[in-house]
MIVEX-340994 format. One line per field, with one value per atom (N, C-alpha, C): residue number from 1; residue in three letters; atom name; x, y, z. Coordinates in Angstrom, 1 decimal, m for minus. Layout:
seq (NUM;...)
type (ALA;...)
atom (CA;...)
px (X;...)
py (Y;...)
pz (Z;...)
This chain:
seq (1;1;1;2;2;2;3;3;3;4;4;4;5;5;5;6;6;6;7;7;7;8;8;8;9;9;9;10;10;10;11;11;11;12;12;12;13;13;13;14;14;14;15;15;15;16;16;16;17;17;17;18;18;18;19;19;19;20;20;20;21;21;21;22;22;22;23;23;23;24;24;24;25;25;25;26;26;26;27;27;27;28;28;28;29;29;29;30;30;30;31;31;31;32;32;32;33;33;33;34;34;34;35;35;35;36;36;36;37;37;37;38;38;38;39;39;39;40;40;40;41;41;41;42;42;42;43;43;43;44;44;44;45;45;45;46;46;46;47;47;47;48;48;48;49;49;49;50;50;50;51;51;51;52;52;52;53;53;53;54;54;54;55;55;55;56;56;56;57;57;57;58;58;58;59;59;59;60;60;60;61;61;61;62;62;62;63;63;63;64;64;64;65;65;65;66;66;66;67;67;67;68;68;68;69;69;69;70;70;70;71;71;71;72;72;72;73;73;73;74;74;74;75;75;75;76;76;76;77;77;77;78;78;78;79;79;79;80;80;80;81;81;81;82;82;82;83;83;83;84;84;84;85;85;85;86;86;86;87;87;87;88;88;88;89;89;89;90;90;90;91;91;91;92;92;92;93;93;93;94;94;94;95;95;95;96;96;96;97;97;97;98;98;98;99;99;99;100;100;100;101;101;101;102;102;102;103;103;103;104;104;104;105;105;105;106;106;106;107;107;107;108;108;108;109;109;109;110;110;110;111;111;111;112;112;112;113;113;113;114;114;114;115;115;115;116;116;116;117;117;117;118;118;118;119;119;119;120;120;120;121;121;121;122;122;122;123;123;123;124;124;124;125;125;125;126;126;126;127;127;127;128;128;128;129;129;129;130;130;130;131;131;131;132;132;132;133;133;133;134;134;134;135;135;135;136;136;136;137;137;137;138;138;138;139;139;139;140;140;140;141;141;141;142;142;142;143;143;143;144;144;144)
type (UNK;UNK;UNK;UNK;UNK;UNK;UNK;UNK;UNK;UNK;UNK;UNK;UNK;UNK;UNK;UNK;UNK;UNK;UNK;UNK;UNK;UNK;UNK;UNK;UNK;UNK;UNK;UNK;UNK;UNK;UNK;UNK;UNK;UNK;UNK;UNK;UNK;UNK;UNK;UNK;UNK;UNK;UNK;UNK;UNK;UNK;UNK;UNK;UNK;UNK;UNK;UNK;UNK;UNK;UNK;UNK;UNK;UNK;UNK;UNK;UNK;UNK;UNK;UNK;UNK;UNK;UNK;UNK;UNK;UNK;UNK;UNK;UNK;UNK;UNK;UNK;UNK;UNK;UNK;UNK;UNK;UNK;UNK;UNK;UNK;UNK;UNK;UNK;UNK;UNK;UNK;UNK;UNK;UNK;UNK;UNK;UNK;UNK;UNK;UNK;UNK;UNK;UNK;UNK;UNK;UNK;UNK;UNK;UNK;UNK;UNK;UNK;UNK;UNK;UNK;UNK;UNK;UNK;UNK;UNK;UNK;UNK;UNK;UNK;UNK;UNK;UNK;UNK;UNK;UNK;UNK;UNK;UNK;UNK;UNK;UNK;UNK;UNK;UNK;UNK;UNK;UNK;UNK;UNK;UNK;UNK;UNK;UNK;UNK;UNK;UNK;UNK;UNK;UNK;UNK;UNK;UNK;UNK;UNK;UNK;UNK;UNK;UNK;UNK;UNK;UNK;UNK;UNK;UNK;UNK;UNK;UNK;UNK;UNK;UNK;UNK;UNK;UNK;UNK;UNK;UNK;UNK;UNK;UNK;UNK;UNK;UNK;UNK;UNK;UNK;UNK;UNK;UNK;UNK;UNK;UNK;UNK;UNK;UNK;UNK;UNK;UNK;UNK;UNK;UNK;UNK;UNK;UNK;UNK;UNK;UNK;UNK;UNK;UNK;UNK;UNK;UNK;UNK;UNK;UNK;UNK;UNK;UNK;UNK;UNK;UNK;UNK;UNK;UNK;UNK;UNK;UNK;UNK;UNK;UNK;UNK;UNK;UNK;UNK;UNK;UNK;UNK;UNK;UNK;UNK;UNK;UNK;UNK;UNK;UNK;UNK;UNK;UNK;UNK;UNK;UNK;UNK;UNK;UNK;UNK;UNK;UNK;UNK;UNK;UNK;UNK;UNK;UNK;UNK;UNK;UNK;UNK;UNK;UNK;UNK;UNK;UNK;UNK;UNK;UNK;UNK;UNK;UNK;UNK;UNK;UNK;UNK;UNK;UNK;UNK;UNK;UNK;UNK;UNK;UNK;UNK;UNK;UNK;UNK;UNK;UNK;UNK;UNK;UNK;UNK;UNK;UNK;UNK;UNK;UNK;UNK;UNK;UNK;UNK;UNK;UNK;UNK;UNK;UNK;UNK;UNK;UNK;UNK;UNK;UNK;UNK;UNK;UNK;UNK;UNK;UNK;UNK;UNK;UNK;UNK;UNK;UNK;UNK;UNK;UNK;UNK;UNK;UNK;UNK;UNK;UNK;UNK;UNK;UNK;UNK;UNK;UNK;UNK;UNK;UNK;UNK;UNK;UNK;UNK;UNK;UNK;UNK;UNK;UNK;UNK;UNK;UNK;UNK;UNK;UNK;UNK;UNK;UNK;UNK;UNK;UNK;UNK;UNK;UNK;UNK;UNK;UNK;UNK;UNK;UNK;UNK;UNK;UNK;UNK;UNK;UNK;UNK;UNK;UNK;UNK;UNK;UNK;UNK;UNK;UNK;UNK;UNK;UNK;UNK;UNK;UNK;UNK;UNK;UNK;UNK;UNK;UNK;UNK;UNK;UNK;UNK;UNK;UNK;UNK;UNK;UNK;UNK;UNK;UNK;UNK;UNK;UNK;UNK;UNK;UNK;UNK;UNK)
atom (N;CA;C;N;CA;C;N;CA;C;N;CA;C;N;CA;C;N;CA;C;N;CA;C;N;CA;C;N;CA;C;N;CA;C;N;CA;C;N;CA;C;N;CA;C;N;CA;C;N;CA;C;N;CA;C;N;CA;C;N;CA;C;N;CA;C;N;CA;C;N;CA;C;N;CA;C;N;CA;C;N;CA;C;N;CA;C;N;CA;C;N;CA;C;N;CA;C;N;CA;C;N;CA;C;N;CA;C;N;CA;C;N;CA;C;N;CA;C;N;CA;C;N;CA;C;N;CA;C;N;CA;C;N;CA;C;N;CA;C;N;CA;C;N;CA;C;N;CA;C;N;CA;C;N;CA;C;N;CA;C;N;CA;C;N;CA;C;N;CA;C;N;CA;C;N;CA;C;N;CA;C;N;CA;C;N;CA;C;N;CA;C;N;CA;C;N;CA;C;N;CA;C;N;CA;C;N;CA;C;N;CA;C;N;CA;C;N;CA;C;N;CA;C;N;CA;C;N;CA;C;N;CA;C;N;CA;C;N;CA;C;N;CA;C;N;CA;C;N;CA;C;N;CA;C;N;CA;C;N;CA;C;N;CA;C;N;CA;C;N;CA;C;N;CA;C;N;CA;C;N;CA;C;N;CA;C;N;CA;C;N;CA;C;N;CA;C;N;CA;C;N;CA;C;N;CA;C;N;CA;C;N;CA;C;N;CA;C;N;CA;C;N;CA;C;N;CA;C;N;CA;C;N;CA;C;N;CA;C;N;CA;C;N;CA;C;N;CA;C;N;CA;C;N;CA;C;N;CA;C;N;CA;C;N;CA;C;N;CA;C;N;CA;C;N;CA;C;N;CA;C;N;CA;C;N;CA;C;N;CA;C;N;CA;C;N;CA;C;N;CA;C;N;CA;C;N;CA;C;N;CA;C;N;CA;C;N;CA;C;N;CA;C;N;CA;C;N;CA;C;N;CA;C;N;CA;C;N;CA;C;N;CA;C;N;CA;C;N;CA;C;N;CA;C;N;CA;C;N;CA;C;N;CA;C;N;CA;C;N;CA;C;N;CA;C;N;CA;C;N;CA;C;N;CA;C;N;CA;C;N;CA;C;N;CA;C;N;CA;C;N;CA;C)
px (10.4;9.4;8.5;8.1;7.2;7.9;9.4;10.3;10.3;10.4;10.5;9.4;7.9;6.6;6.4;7.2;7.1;7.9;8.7;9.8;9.3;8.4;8.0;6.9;6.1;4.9;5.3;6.2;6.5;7.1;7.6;8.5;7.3;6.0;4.9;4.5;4.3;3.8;4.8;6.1;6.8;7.0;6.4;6.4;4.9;4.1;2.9;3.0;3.0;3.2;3.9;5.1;5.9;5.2;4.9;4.5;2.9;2.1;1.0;1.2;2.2;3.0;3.5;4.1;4.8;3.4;2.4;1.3;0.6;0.2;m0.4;0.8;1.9;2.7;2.4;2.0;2.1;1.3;0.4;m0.7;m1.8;m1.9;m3.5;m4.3;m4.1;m4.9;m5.8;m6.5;m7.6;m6.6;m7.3;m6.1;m5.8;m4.9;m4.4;m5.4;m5.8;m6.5;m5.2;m4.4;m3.5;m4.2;m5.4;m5.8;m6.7;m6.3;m6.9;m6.0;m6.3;m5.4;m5.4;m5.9;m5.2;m6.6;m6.0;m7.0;m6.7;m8.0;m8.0;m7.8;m7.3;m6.8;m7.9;m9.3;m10.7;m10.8;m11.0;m11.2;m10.1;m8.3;m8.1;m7.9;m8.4;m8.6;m7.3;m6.2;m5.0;m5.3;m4.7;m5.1;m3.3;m3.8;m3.1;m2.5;m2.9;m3.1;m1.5;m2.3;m1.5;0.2;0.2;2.1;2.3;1.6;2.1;2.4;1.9;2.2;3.5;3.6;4.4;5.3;6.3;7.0;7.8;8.1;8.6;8.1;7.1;6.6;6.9;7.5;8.1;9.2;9.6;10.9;11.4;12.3;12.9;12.2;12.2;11.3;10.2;9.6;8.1;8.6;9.8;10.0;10.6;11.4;12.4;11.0;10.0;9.0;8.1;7.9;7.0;8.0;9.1;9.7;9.8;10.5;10.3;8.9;7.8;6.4;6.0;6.7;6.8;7.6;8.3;9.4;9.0;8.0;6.8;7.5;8.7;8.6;7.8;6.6;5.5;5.9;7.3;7.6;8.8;9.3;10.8;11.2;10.6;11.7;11.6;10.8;11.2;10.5;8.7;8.0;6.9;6.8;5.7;5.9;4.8;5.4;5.8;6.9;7.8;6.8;6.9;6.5;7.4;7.7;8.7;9.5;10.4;10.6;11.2;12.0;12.4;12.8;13.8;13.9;14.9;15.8;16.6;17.5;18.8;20.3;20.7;20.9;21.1;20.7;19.3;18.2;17.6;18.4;17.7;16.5;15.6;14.4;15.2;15.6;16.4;15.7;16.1;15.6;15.9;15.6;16.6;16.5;18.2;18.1;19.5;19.0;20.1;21.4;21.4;21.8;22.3;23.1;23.7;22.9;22.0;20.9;19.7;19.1;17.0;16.2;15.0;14.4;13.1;13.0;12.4;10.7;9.9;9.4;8.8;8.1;8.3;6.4;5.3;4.4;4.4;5.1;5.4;4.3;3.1;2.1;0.7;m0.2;m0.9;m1.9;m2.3;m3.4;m2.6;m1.1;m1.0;m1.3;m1.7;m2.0;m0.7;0.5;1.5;3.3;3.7;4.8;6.2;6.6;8.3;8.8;9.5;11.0;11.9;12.7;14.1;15.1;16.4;17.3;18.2;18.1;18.7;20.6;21.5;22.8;22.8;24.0;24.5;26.1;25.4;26.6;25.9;25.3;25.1;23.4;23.4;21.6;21.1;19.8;19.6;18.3;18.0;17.1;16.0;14.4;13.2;13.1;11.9;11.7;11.2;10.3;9.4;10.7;12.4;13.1;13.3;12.1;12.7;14.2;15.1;16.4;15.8;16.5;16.6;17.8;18.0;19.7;19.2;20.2;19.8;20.7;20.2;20.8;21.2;21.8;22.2;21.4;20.6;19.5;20.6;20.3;21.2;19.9;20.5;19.9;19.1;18.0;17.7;17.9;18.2;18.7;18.0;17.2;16.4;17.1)
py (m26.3;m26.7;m25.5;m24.6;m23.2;m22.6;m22.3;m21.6;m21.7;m23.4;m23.8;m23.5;m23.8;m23.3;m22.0;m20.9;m19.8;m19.2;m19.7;m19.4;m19.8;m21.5;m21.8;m20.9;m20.4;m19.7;m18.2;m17.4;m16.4;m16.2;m17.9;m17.8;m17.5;m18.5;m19.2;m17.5;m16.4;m15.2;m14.3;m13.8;m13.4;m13.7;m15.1;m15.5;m14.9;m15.2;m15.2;m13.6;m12.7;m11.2;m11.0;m11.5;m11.5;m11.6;m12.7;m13.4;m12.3;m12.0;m11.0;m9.5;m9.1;m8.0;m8.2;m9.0;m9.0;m9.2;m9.7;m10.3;m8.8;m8.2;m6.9;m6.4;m5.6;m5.3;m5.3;m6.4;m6.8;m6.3;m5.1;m4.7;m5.3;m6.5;m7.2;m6.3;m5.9;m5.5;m6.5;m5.7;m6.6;m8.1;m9.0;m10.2;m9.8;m10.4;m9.9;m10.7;m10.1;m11.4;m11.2;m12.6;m12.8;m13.1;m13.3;m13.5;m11.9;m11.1;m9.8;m9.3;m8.7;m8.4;m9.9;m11.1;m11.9;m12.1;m12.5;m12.7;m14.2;m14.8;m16.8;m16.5;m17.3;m17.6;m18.1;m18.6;m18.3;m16.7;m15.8;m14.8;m13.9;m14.2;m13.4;m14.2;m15.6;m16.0;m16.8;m16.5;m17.0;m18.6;m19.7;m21.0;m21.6;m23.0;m23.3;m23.3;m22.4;m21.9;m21.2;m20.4;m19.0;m19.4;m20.6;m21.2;m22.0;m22.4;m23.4;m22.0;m20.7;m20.0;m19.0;m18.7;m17.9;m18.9;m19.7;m20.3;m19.7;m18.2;m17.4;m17.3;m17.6;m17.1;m18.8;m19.9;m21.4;m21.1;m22.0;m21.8;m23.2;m24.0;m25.1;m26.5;m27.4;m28.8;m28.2;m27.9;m27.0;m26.5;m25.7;m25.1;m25.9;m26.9;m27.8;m28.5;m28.7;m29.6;m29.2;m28.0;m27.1;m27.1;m26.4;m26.0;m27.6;m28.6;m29.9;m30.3;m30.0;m30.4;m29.3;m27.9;m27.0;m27.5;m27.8;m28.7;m30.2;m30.6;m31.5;m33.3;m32.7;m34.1;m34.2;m35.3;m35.4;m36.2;m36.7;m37.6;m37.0;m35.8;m35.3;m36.2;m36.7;m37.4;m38.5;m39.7;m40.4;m41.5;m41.2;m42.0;m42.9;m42.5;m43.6;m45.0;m45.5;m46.9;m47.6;m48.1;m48.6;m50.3;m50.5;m52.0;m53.0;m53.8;m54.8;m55.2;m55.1;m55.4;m57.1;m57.6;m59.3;m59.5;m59.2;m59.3;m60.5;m60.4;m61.8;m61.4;m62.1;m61.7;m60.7;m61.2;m60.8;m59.4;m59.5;m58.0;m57.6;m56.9;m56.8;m55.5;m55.4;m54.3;m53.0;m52.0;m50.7;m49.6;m49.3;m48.3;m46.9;m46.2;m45.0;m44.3;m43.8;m42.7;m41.8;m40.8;m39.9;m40.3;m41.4;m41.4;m43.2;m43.2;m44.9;m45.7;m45.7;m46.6;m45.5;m47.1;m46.7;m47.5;m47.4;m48.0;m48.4;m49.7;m50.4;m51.4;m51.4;m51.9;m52.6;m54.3;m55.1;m56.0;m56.0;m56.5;m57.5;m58.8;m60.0;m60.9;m60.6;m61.5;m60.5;m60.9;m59.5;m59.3;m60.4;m60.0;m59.9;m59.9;m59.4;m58.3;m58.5;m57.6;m56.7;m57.1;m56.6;m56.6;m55.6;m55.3;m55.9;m55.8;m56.6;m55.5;m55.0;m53.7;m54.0;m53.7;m54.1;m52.5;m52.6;m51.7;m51.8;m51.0;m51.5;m50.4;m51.2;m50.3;m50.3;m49.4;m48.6;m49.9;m50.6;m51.7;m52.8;m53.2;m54.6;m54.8;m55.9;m56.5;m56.9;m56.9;m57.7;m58.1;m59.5;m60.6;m60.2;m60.1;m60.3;m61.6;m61.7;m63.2;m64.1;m63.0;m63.5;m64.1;m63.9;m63.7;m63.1;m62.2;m60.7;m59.9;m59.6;m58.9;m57.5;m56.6;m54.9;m54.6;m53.4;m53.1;m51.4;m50.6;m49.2;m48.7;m47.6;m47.0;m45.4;m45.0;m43.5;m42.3;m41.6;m40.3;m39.8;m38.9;m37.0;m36.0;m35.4;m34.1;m33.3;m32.9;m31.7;m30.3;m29.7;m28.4;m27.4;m26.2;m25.2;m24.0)
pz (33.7;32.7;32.3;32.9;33.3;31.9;32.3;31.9;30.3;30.3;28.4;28.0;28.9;27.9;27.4;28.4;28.5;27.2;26.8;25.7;24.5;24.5;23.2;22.8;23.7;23.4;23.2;23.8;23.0;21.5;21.5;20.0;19.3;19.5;18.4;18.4;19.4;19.3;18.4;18.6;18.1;16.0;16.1;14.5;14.2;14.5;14.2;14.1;14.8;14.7;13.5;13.2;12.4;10.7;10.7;9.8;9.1;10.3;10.1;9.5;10.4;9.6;8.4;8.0;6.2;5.4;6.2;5.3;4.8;6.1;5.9;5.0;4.7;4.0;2.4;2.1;1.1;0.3;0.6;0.1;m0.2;m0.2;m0.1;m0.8;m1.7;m2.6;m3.4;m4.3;m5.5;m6.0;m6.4;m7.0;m8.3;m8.4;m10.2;m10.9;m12.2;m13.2;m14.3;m13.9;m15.0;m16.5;m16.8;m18.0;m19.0;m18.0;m18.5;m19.3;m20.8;m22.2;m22.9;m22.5;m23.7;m24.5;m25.6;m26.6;m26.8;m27.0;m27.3;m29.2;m29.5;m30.7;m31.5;m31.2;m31.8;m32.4;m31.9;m31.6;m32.3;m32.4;m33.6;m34.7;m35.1;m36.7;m36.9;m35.5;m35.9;m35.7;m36.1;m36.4;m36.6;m36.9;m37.5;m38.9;m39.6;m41.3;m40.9;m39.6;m40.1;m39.7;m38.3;m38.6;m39.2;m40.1;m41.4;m42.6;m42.5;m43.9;m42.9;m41.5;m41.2;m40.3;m40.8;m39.4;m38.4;m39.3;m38.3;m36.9;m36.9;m35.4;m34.6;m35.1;m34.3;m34.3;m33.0;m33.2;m32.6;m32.7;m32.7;m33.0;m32.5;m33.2;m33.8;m33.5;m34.2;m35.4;m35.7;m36.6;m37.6;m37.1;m38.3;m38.8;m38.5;m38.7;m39.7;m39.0;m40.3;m41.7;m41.6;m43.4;m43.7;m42.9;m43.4;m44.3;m43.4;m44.6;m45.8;m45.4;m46.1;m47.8;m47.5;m48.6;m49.0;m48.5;m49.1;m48.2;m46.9;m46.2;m45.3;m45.2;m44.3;m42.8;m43.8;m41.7;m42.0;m40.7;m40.9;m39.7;m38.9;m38.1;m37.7;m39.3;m39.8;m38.3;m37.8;m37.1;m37.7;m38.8;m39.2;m39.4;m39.3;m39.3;m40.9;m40.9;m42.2;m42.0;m43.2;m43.4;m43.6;m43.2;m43.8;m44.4;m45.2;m46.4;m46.2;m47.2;m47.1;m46.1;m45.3;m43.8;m43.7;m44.2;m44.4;m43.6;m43.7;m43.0;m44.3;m45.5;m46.6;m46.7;m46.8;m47.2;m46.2;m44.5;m43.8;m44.0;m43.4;m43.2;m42.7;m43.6;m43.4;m42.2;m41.2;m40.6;m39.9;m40.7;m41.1;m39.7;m39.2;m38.0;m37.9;m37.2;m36.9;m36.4;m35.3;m34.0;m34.6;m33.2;m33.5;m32.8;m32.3;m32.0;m31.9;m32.0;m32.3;m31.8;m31.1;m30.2;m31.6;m32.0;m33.0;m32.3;m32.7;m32.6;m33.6;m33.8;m34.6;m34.1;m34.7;m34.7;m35.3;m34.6;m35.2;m35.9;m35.7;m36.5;m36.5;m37.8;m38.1;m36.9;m36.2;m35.0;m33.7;m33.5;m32.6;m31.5;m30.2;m29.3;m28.6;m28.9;m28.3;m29.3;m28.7;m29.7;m29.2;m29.7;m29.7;m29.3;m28.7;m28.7;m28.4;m29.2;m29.2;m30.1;m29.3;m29.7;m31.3;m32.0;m32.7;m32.8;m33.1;m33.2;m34.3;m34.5;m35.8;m36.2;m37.5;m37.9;m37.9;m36.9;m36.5;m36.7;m38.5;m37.7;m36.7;m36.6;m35.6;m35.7;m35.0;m35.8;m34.6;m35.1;m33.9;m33.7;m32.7;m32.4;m32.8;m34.5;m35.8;m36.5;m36.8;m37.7;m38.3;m38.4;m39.4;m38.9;m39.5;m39.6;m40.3;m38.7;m39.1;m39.1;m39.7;m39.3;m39.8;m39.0;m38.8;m40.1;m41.1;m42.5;m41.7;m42.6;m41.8;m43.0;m41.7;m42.8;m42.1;m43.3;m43.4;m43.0;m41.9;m41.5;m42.9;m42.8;m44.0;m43.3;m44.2;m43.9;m44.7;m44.4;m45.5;m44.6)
């Protein structure tokens, strides 16, 4: 028993030494101020002006977004909310998307507190629980 205390307590010494030495090592110098050189974007004027006139400095969803409103589309990826239209079997409510399904939401009466969600696929209407009929239309990518 002597023997195992004697062993655990040189390990706990042996790390601890260990562990103190890499520490000292390490130079423990001053701390870094990672925020020393930056400038806050108050301060050089740059805004949001300045990547709406230069998009070069965006680059991916940020960037298809900007030349999109640049080219005068205000919803490029087609989130605002659409209104109704007749909503029949016949004339369903069109809801334009990339993709073979779309995640739809439907505010079945004007004071409702809560939304309907429902999937919609690519081919097939499909009726809310108001009866309005959506069915998904195929948008074409814009390209600039």
């Amino acid at each position: 028993m002597a023997t195992a205390l004697l062993r655990s307590g040189a390990g706990v010494l042996r790390r601890s030494v260990a562990l103190g030495s890499a520490r000292a090592a390490s130079g423990g110098g001053p701390p870094i101020d990672h925020q020393k050189g930056k400038i806050g974007i108050n301060k050089t004027g740059v805004g949001q002006s300045h990547y709406a006139r230069y998009p070069g400095t965006c680059c991916g969803l940020e960037r298809y977004e900007l030349l999109a409103k640049l080219a005068g589309n205000e919803d490029p990826f087609e989130m605002n909310v659409k209104k109704r239209a007749k909503g029949s079997f016949d004339e369903p409510t069109m809801i334009p998307s990339l993709y073979d399904k779309r995640l739809v939401g439907c505010i079945c009466e004007e004071d409702a507190v809560s939304i309907n969600w429902m999937y919609l696929h690519k081919g097939e209407p499909k009726r809310c629980e108001c009866g309005y009929w959506f069915k998904l239309a195929d948008l074409q990518p814009q390209s600039f």
